[in-house]
C-alpha angles and dihedrals in degrees: 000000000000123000103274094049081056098048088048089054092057092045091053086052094060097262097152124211088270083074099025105048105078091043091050099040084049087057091040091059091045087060093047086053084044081064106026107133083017109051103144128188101267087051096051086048101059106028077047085058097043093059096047085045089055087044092052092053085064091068110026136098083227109054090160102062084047098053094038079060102055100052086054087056087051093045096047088050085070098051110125113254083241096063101042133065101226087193105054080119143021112279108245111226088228097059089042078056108062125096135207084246090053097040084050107054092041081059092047083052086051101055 
């Protein structure tokens, strides 16, 4: 069992993002080093959205749904080239934009 499928276990069990947050956003910056010198778009949009997801968990009345989405968007941020269509949809330039320094510090904000 890896690490997300761990997390999404505790999830599952009730932990809420008081407990989650540091474990997840831990996961979330070995994926970025995973990427760094090699972060592509498809990469910065999902590990992006993992981080606002996780953000997210701290203020609703569903922390659970938050933080379940954000492990998908880690986990889609490891899909092989060969199994996704990077352009389903326009590239924002926002998201072109970002940078493993910038999506690192936003998760160290997160923590």
């Amino acid at each position: 069992m890896d690490d997300l499928e761990l997390l999404w276990e505790r999830v599952e069990k009730g932990e809420g993002p008081d407990i989650l947050i540091v474990p997840i956003t831990n996961v979330i910056r070995a994926r970025l080093n995973q990427y760094e010198g090699k972060l592509g778009y498809w990469e910065k949009f999902h590990l992006a959205g993992a981080i606002a997801n996780l953000t997210q968990s701290r203020t609703s009345c569903n922390a659970s749904y938050w933080l379940r989405f954000s492990l998908r968007n880690i986990w889609k941020a490891g899909v092989p080239a060969s199994e996704r269509d990077e352009n389903y949809t326009p590239h924002d330039e926002a998201i072109e934009a970002f940078t493993y320094e910038m999506l690192l510090a936003e998760v160290d904000r997160a923590a």
